[in-house]
C-alpha positions in Angstrom: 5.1 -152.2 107.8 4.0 -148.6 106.4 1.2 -148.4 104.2 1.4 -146.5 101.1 -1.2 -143.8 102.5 0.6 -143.6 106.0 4.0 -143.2 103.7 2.8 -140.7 101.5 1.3 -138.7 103.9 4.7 -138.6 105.6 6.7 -138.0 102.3 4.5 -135.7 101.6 5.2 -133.7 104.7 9.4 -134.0 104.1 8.9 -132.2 100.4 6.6 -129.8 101.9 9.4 -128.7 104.3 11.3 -128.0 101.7 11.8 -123.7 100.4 9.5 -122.1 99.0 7.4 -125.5 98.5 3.5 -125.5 98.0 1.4 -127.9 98.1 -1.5 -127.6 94.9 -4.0 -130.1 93.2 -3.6 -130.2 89.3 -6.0 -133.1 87.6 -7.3 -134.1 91.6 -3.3 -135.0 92.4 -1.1 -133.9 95.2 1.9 -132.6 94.4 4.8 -130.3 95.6 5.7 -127.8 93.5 8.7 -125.2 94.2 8.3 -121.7 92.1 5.6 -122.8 90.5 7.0 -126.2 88.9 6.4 -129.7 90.1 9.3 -132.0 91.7 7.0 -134.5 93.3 3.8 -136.4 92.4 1.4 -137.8 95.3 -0.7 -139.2 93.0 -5.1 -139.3 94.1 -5.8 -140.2 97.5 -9.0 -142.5 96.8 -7.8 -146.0 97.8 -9.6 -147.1 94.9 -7.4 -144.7 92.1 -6.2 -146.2 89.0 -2.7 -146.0 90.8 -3.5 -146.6 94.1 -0.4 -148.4 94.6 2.1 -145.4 93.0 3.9 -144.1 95.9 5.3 -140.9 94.2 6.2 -139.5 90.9 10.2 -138.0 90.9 12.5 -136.3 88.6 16.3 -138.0 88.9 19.5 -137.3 87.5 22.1 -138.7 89.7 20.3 -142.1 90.7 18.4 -142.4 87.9 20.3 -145.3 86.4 19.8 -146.9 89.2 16.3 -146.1 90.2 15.2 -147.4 87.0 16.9 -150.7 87.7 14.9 -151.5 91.1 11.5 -153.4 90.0 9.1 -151.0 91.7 10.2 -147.8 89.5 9.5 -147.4 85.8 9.8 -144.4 83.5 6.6 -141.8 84.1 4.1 -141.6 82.0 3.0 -139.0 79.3 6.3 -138.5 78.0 7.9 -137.5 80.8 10.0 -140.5 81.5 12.1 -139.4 78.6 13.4 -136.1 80.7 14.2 -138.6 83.7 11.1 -138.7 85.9 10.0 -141.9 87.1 7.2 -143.2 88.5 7.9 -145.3 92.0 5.4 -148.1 93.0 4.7 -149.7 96.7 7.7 -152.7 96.4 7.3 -156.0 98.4 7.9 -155.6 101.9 9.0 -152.3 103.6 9.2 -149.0 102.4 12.9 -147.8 102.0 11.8 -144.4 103.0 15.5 -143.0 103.7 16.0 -143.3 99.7 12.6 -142.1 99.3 13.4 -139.1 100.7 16.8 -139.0 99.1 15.4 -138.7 95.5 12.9 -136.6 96.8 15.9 -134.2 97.8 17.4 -135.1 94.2 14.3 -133.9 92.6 13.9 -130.6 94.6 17.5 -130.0 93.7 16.8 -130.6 89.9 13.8 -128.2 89.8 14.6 -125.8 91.9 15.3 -122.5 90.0 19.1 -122.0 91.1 19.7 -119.4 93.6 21.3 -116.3 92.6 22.1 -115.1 96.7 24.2 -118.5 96.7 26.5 -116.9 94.5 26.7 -113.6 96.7 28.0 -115.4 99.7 31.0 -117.5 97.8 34.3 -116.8 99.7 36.0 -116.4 96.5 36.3 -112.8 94.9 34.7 -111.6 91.5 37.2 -110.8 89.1 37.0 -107.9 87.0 36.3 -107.9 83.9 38.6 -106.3 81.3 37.5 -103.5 79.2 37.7 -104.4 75.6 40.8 -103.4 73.6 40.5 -100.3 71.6 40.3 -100.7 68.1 41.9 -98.1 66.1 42.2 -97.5 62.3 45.0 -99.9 61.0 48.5 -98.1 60.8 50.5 -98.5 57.6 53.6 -100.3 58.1 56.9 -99.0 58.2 60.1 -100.7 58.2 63.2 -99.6 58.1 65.5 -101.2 56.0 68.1 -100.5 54.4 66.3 -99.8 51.2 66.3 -96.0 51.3 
């Protein structure tokens, strides 16, 4: 059985392997951040923390329906549960730290800016654009019927 410091010390490592990650200290908590925003939460490391027993702090989109449905994850904190971040506690038993890592990914992917050279590599040509039509002054009409 892991224990929550063991596991977050090794979670901790998988989003730091992550582009462009960092690893900073806002409030005395770890997180990872990527460009300067936040997709994980450590939490403090004292043992004796107010939430010793949070495991990590992740924004979902995909799983979040889910996530929220498991009795060890609740919505974060501070307002941010409203924007999908939750907060994930130690559950009974072991650690499923496949789907740890999972949302972890899910998270990255949410904050991530998006890549512009991911675009420049698509197999697919650009289309050109069209120039706009030409507006002229508006012709009178003339038709030719039989009035003349």
């Amino acid at each position: 059985m892991t224990t929550v410091k063991a596991a977050k010390a090794q979670l901790l490592k998988y989003a730091l392997a992550k582009d462009d990650a960092t690893l900073e200290h806002p409030w005395g908590e770890n997180v990872a951040k990527v460009k300067g925003k936040v997709f994980v939460f450590f939490g403090m490391e004292e043992p004796d923390a107010q939430y010793a027993d949070y495991v990590m702090g992740v924004k979902l989109t995909t799983t979040l329906l889910y996530a929220k449905s498991l009795p060890f994850v609740e919505p974060m904190g501070y307002g941010l549960g409203k924007s999908g971040w939750v907060s994930v506690k130690k559950p009974n038993g072991n650690l499923p730290m496949a789907m740890f890592e999972e949302w972890i990914d899910e998270s990255y992917a949410t904050v991530a800016p998006k890549r512009k050279s991911a675009q420049v590599g698509s197999a697919a040509p650009k289309a050109r654009a069209r120039p706009a039509a030409r507006r002229g002054r508006a012709r009178p009409s003339t038709s030719r019927s039989s009035d003349r």
